[in-house]
Biopython code that builds the backbone (N, CA, C, O; Angstrom):
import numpy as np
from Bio.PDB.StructureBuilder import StructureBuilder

atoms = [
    (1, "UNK", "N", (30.632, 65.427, -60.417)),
    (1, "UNK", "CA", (30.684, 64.044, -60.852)),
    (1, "UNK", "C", (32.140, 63.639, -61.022)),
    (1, "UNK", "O", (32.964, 64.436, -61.471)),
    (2, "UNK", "N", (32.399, 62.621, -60.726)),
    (2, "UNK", "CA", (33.563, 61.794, -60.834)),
    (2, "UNK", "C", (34.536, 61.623, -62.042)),
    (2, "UNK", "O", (34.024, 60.650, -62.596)),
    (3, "UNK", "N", (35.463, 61.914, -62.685)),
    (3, "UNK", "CA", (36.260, 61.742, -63.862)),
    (3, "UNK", "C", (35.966, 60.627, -64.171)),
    (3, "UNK", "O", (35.990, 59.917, -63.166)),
    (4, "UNK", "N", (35.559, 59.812, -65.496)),
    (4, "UNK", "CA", (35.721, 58.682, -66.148)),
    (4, "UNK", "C", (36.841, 58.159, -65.945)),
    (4, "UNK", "O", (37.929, 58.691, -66.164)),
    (5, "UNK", "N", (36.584, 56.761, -65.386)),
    (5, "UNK", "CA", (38.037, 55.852, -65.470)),
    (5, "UNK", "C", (38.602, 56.423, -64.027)),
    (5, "UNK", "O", (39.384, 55.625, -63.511)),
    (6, "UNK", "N", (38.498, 56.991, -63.666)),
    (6, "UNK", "CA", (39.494, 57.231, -61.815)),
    (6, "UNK", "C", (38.322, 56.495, -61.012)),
    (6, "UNK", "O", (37.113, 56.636, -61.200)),
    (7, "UNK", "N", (38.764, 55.928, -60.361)),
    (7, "UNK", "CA", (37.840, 55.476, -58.891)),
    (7, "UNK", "C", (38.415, 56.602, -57.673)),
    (7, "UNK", "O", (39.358, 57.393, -57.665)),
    (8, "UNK", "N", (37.449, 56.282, -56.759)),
    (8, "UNK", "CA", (37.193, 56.975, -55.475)),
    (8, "UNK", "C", (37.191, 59.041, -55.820)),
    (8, "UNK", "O", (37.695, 60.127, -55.533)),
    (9, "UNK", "N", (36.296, 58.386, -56.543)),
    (9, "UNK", "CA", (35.612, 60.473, -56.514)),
    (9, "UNK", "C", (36.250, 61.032, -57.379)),
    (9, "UNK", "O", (36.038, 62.239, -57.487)),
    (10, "UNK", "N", (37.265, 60.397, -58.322)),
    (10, "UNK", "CA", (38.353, 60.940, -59.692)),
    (10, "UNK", "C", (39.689, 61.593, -59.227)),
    (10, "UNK", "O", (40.377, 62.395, -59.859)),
    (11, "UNK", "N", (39.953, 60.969, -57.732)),
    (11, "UNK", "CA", (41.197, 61.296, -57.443)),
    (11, "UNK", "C", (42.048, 60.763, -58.091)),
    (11, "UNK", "O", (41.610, 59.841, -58.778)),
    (12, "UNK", "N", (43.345, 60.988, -58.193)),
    (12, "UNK", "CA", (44.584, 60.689, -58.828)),
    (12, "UNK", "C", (44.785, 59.354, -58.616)),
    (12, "UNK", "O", (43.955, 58.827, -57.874)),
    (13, "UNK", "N", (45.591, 58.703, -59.025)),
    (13, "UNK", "CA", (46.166, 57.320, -58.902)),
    (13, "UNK", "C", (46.883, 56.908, -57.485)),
    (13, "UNK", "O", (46.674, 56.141, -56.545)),
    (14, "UNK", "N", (47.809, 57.831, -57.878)),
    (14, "UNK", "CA", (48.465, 57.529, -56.217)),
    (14, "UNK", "C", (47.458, 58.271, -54.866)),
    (14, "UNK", "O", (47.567, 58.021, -53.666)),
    (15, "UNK", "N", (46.830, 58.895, -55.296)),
    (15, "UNK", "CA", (45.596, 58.741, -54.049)),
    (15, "UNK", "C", (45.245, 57.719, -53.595)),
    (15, "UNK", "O", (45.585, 57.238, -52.514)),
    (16, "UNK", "N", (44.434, 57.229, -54.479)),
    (16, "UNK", "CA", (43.557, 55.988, -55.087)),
    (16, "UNK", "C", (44.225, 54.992, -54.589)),
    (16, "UNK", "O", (43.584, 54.068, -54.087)),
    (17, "UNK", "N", (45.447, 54.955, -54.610)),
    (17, "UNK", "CA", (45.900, 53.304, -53.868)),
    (17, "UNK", "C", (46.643, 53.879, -52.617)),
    (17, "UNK", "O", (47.355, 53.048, -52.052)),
    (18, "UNK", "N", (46.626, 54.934, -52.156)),
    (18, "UNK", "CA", (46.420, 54.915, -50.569)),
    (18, "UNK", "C", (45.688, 54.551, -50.218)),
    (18, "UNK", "O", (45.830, 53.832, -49.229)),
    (19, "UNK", "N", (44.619, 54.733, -50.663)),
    (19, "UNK", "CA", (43.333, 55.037, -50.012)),
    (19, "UNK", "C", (42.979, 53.773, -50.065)),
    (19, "UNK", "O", (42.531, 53.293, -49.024)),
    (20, "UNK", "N", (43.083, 52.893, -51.288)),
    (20, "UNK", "CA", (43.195, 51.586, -50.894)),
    (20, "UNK", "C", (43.950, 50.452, -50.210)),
    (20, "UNK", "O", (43.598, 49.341, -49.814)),
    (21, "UNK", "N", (44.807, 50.940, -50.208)),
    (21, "UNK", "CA", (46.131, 50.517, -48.819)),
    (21, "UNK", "C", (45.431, 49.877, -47.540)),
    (21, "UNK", "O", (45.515, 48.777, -46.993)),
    (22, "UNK", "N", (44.427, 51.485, -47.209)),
    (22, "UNK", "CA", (44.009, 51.677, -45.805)),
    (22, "UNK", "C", (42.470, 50.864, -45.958)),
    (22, "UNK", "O", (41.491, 51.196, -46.628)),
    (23, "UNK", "N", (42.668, 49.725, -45.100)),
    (23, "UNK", "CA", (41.138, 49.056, -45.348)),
    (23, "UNK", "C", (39.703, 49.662, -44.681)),
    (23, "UNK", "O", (38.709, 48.968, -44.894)),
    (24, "UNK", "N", (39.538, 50.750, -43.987)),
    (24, "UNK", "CA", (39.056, 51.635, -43.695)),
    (24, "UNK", "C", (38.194, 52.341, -44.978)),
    (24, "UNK", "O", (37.106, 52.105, -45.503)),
    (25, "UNK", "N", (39.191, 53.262, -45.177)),
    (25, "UNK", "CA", (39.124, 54.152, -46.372)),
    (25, "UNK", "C", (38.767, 52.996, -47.852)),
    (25, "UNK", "O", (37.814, 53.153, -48.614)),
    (26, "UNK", "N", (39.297, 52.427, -47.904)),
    (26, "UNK", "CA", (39.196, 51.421, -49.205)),
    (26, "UNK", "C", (37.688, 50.712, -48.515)),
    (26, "UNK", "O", (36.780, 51.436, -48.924)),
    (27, "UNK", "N", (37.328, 50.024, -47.978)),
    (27, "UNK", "CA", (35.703, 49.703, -47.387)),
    (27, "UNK", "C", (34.884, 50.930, -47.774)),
    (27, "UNK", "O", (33.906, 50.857, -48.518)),
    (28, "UNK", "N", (35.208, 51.744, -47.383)),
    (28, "UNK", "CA", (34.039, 53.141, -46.964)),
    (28, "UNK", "C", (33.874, 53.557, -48.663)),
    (28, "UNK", "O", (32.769, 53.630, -49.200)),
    (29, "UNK", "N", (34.965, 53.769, -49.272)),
    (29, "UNK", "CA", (35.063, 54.484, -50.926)),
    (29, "UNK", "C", (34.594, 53.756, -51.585)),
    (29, "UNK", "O", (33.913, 54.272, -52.470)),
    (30, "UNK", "N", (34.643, 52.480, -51.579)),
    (30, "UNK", "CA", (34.061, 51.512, -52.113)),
    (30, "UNK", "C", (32.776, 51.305, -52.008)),
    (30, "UNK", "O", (32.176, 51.199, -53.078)),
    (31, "UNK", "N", (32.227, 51.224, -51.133)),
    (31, "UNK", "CA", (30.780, 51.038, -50.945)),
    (31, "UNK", "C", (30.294, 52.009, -51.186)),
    (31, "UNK", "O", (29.171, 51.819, -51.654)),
    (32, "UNK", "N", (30.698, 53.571, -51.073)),
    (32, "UNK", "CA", (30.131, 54.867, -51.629)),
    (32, "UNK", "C", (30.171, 55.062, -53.282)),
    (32, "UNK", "O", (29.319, 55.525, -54.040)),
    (33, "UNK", "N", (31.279, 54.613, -53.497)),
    (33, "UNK", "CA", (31.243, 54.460, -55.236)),
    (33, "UNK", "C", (30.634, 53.566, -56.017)),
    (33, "UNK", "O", (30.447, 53.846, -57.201)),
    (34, "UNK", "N", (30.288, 52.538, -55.576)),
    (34, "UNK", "CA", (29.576, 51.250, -56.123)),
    (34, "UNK", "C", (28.017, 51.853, -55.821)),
    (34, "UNK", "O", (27.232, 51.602, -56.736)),
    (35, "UNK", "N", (27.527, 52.507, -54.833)),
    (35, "UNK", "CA", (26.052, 52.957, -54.272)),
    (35, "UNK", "C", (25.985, 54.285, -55.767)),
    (35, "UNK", "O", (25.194, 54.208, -56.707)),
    (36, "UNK", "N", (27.050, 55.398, -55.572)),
    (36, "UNK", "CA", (26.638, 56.530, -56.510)),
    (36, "UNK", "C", (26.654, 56.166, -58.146)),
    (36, "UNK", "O", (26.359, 56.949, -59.049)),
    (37, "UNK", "N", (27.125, 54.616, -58.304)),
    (37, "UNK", "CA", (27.262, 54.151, -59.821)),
    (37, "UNK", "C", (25.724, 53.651, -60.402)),
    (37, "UNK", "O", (25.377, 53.575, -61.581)),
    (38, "UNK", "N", (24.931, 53.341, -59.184)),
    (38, "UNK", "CA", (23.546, 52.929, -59.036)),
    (38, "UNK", "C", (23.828, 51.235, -58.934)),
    (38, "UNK", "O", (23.079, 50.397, -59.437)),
    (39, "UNK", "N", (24.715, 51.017, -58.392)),
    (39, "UNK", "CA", (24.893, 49.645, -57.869)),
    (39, "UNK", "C", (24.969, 49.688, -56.610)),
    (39, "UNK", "O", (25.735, 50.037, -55.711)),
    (40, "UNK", "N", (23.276, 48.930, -56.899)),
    (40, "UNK", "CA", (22.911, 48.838, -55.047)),
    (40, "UNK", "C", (23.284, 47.433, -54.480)),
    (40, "UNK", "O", (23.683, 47.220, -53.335)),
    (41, "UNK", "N", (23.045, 46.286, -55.705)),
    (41, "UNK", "CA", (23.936, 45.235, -54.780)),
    (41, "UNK", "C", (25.226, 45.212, -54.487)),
    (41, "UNK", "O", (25.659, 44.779, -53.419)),
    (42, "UNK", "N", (26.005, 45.725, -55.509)),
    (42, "UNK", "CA", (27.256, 45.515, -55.449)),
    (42, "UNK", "C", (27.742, 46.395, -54.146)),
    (42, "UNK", "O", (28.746, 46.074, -53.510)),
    (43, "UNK", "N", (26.892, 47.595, -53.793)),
    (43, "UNK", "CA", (27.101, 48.365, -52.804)),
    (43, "UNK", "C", (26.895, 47.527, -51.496)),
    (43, "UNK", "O", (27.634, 47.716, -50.530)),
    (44, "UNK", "N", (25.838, 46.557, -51.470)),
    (44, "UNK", "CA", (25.517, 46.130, -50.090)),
    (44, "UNK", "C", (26.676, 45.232, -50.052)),
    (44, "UNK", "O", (27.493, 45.284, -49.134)),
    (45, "UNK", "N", (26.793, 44.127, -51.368)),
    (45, "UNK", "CA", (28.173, 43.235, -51.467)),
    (45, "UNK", "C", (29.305, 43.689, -50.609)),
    (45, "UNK", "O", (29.750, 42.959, -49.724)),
    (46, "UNK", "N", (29.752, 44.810, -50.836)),
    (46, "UNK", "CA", (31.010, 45.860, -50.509)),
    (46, "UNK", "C", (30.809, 45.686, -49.204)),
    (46, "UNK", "O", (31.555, 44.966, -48.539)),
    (47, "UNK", "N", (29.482, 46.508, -48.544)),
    (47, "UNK", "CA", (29.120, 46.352, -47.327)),
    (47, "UNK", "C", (29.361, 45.368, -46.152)),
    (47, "UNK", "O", (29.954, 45.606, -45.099)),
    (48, "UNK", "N", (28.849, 44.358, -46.501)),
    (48, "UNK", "CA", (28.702, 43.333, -46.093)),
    (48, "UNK", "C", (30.391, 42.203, -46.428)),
    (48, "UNK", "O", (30.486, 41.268, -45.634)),
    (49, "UNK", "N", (31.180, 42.277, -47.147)),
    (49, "UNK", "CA", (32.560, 41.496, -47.679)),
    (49, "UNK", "C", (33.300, 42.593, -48.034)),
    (49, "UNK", "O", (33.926, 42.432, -49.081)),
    (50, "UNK", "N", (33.502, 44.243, -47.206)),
    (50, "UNK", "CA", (34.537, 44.336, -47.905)),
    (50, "UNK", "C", (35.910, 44.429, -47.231)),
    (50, "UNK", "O", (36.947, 44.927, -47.668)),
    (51, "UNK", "N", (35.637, 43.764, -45.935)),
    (51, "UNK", "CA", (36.799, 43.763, -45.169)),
    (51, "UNK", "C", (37.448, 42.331, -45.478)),
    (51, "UNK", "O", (38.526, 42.145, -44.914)),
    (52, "UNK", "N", (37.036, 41.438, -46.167)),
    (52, "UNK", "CA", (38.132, 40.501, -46.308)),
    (52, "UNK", "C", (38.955, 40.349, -48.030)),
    (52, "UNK", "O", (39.955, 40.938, -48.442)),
    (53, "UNK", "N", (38.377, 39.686, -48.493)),
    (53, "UNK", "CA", (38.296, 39.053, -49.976)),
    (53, "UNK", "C", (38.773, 40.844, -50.837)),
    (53, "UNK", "O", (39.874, 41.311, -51.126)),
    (54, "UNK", "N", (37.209, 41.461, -51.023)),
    (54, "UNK", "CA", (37.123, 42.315, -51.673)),
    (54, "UNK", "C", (38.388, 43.433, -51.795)),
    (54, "UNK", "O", (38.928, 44.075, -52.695)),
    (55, "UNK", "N", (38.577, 43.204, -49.790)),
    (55, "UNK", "CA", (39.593, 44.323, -50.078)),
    (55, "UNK", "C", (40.880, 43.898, -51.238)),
    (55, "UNK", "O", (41.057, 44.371, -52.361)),
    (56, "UNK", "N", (41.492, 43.086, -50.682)),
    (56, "UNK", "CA", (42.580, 42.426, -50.925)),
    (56, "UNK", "C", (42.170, 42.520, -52.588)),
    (56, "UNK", "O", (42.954, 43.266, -53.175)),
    (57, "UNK", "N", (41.232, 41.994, -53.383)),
    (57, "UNK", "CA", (41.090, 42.527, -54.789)),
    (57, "UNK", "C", (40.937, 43.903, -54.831)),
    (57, "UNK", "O", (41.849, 44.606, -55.264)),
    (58, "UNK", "N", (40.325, 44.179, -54.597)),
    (58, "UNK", "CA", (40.147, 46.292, -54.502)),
    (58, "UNK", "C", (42.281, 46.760, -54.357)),
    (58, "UNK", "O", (42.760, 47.658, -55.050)),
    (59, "UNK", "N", (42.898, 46.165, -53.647)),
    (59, "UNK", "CA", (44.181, 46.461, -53.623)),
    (59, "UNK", "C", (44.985, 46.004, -54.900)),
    (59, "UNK", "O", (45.875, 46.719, -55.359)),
    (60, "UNK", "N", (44.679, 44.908, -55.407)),
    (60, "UNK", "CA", (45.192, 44.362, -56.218)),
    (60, "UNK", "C", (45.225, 45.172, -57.651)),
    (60, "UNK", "O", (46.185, 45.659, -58.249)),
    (61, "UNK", "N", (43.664, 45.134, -58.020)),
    (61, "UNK", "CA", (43.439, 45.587, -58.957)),
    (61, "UNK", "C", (43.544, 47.259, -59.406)),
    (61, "UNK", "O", (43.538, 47.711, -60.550)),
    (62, "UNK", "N", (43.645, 48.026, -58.077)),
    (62, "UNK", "CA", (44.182, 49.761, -58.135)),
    (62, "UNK", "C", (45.327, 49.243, -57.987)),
    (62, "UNK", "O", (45.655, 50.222, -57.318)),
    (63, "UNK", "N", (46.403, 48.514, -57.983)),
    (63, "UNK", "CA", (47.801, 48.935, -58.397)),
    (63, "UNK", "C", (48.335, 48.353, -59.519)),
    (63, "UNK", "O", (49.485, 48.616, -59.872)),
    (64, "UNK", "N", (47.493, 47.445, -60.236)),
    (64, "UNK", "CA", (47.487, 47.011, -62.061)),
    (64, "UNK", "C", (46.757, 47.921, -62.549)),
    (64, "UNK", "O", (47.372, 48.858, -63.058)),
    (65, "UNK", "N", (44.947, 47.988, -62.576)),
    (65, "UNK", "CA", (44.621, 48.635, -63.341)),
    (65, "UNK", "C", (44.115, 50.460, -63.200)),
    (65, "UNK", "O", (43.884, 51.331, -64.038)),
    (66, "UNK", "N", (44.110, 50.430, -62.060)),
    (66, "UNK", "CA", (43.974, 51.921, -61.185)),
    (66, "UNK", "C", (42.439, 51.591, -60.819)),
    (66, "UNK", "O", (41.960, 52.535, -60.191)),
    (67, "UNK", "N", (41.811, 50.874, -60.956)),
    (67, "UNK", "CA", (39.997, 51.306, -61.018)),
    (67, "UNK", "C", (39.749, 49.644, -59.473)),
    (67, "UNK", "O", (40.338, 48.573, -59.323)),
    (68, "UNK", "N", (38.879, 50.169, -58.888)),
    (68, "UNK", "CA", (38.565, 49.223, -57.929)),
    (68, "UNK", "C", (37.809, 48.044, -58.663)),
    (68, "UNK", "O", (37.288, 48.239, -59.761)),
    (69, "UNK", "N", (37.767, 46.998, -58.124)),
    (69, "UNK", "CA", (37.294, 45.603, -58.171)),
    (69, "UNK", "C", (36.067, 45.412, -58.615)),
    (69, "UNK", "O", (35.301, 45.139, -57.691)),
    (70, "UNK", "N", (35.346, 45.458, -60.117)),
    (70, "UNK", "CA", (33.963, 45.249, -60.000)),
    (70, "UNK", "C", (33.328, 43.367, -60.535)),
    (70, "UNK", "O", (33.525, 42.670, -61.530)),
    (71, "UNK", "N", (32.845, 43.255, -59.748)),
    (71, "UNK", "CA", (31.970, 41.603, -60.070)),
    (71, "UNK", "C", (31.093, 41.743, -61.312)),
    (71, "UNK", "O", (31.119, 41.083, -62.351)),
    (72, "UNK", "N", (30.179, 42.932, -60.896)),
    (72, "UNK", "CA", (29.125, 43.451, -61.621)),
    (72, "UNK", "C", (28.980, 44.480, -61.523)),
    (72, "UNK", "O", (28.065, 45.036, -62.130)),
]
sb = StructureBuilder()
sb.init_structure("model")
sb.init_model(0)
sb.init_chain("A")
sb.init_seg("    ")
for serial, (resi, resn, name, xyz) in enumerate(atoms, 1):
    if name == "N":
        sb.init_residue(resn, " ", resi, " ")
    sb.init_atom(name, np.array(xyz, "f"), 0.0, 1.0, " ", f" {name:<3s}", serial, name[0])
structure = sb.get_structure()
């Protein structure tokens, strides 16, 4: 299970915003972490928007607060 408070699987910080850097990797982690949190909309959300908008918050918010973008 994932460390409390780290996104993408409880990797480190500066992982974490590579990984969100790369809109690839930041799409894919995202929608896998939002699905294993038991957020199935927010997972399809991801799915479906996370190559525009989302990313660009998903980037934003791992290099203020370290944790990806949640709506809900």
């Amino acid at each position: 299970m994932a460390k409390k408070g780290k996104d993408y699987f409880g990797m480190g910080r500066l992982i974490s915003i590579i990984f969100a850097i790369i809109p690839v990797t930041s799409w894919l982690f995202g929608f896998v972490t939002r699905f294993k949190e038991g957020k199935v909309l927010a997972g399809v959300l991801r799915l479906l928007l996370g190559w525009n908008i989302i990313w660009v918050l998903d980037l934003i918010f791992m290099l203020l607060k370290g944790k990806i973008f949640r709506l809900f």
